[in-house]
C-alpha positions in Angstrom: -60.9 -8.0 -10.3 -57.4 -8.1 -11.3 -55.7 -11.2 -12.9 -53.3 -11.3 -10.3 -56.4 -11.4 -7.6 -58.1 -13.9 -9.5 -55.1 -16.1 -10.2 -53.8 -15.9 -5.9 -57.7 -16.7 -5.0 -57.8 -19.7 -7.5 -54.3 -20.9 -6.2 -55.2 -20.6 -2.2 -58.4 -22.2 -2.7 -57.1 -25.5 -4.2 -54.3 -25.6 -1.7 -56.8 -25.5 0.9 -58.7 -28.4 -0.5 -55.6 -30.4 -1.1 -54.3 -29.5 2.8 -57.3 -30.8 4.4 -57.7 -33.4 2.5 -54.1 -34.8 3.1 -54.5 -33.1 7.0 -51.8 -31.1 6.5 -51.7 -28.1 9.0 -51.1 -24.6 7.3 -48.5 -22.1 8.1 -49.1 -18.7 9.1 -49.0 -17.3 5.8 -50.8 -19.6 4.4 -53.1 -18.6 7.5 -53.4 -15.3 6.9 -54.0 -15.6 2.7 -56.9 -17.9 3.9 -58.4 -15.3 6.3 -58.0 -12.3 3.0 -60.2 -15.3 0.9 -62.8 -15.7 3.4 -63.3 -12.3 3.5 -64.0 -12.0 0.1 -66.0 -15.0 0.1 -68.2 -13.4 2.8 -68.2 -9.9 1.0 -69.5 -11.8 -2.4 -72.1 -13.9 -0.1 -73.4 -9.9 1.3 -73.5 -9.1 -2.5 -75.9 -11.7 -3.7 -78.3 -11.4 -0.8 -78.0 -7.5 -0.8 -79.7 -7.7 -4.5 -83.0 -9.0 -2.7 -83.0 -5.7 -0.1 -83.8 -3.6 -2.5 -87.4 -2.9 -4.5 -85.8 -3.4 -7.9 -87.3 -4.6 -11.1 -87.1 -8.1 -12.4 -84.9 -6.4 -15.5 -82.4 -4.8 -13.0 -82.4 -7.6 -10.5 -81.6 -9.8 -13.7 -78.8 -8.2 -14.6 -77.3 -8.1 -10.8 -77.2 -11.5 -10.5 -75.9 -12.4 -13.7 -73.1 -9.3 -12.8 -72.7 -11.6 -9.8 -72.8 -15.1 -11.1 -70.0 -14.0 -13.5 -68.3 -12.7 -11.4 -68.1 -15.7 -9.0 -67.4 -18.0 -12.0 -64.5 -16.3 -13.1 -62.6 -18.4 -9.9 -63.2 -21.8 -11.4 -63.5 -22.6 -7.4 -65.5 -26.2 -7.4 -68.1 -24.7 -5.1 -68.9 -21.6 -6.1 -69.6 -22.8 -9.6 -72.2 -25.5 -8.2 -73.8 -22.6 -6.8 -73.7 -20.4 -9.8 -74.7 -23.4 -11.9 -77.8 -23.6 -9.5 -79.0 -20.0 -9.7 -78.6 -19.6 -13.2 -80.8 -23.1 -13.7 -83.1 -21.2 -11.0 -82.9 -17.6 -12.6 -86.7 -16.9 -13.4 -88.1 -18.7 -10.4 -85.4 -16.2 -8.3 -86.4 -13.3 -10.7 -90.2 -13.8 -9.7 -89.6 -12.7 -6.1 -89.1 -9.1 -7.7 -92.9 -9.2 -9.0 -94.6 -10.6 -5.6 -91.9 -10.2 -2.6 -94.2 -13.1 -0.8 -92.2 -15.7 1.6 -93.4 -19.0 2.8 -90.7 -18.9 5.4 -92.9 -18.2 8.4 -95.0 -21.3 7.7 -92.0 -23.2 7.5 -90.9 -22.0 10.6 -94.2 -23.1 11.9 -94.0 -26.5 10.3 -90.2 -26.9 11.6 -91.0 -26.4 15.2 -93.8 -28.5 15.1 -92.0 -31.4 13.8 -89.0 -30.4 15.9 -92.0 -30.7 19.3 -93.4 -33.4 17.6 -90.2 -35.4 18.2 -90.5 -34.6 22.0 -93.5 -35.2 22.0 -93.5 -38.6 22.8 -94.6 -38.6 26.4 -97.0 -35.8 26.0 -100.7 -36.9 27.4 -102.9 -35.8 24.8 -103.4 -33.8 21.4 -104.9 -30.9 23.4 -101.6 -30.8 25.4 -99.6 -31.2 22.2 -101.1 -28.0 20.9 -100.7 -26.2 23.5 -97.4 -26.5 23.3 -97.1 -25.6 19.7 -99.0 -22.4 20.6 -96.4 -21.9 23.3 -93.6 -22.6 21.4 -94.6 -20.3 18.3 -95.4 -17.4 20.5 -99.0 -17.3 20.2 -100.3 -17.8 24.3 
């Protein structure tokens, strides 16, 4: 990335903090150089979840996401660095998903829509009725 890049990226972004935080409208241009960083913001957000597509090792995957992380903190952008900050602090936990690819995220899927019908659930007769619903809900009657 270019000094120049970097330097317009930086620039926009604080602007954009200091509009909306004063509620000042922005101008076309302005409009237009926000649309550009967006886009690369959604292009680096691709690039960070495209590393876990791939059966890599641990040593390559490693070295992606530090490639990444530096990358992103080259911006000095408030939140980008938080989240840097936060996956270098979380490196070898993230780095373990490239030994056992295992997800919990169906069982919390579960758990949310239970909770979520459990909110509802108020007026529901009995337990048996409560679970049948669950069922339903998760796709399993």
């Amino acid at each position: 990335m270019s000094v120049s890049i970097k330097t317009k990226i930086t620039e926009v972004l604080f602007n954009v903090q200091e509009y909306y935080a004063k509620g000042i409208h922005f101008s076309n241009d302005n409009k237009k150089i926000i649309i550009e960083v967006e886009q690369i913001f959604e292009s680096w957000r691709k690039d960070f979840l495209s590393i876990f597509d791939y059966r890599i090792s641990r040593q390559e995957a490693h070295i992606k996401i530090m490639k990444w992380v530096s990358l992103v903190t080259m911006l000095l952008y408030p939140s980008l660095m938080s989240f840097a900050k936060k996956v270098i602090k979380r490196i070898q936990k993230i780095l373990n998903w490239f030994d056992d690819p295992i997800s919990n995220g169906k069982a919390e899927g579960i758990n949310n829509t239970i909770k979520t019908l459990l909110k509802r659930a108020y007026g529901y007769k009995d337990f048996d009725y409560f679970r049948m619903k669950v069922l339903q809900k998760c796709g399993y009657l």
